[in-house]
Legacy VTK file of the C-alpha trace (Angstrom):
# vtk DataFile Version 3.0
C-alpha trace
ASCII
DATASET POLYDATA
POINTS 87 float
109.259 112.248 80.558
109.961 115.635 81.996
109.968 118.358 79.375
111.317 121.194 81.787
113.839 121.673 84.204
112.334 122.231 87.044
110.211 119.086 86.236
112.963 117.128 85.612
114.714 118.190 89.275
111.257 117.620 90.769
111.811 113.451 89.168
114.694 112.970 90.711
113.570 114.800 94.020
110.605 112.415 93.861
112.744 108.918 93.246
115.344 110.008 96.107
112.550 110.683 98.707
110.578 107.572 97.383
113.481 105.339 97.976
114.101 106.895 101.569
110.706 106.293 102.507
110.271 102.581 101.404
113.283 101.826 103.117
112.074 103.006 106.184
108.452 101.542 105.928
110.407 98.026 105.029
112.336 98.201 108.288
109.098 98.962 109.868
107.531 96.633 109.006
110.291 94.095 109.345
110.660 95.077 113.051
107.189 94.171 113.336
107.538 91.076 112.496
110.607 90.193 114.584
108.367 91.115 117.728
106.227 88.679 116.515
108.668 85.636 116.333
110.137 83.458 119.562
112.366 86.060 121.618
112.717 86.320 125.051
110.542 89.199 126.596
113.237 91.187 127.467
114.575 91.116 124.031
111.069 92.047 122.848
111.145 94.678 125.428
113.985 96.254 123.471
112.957 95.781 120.152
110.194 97.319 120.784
111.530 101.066 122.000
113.259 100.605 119.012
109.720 100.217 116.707
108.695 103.005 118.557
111.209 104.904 117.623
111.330 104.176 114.222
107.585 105.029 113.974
108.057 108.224 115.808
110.615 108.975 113.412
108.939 108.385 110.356
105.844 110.215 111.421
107.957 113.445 112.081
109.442 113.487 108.562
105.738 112.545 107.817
106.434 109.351 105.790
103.707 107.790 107.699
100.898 109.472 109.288
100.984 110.522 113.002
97.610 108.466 113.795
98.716 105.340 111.891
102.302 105.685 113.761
100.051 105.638 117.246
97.844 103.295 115.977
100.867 100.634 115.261
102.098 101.625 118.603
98.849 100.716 120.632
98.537 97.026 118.575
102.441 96.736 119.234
101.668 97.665 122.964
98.674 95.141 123.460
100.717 92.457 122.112
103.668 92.408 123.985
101.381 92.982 127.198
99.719 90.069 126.003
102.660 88.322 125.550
104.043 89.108 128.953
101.320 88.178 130.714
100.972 84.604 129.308
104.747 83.846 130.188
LINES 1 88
87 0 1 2 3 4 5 6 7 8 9 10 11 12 13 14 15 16 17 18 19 20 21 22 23 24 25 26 27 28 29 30 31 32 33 34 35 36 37 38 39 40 41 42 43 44 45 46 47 48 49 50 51 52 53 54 55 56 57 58 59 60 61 62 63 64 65 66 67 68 69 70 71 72 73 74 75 76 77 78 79 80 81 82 83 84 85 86
């Protein structure tokens, strides 16, 4: 436990932030795995402007790093190309 102020505003700074960011990697990630599932390729089309967004997002408030949000994009990208072509 905190024995100063300042330390104790920096703990609940720290569990705030902590909680923003896990919610936002845990709709990342869930995203992720609804491109994944049977959709239509339109309505993977959509979801995934959305990802990217989401990723773009979260690497600006630097909850994730830039090069992991681009790297999620590219693997993202090759799927659904993937996808689009077999269909």
């Amino acid at each position: 436990m905190p024995n100063h102020k300042s330390c104790e505003k920096r703990l609940r700074q720290e569990v705030k932030r902590s909680a923003q960011n896990h919610y936002v990697k845990s709709t990342i990630k869930t995203l992720t795995k609804k491109m994944k599932s049977d959709m239509s390729v339109e309505d993977k089309e959509k979801l995934l402007q959305e990802v990217y967004s989401k990723l773009d997002k979260a690497a600006k408030r630097h909850v994730i790093h830039k090069r992991t949000a681009s790297r999620r994009k590219a693997r993202l990208a090759a799927y659904f190309n993937k996808e689009k072509a077999a269909k």
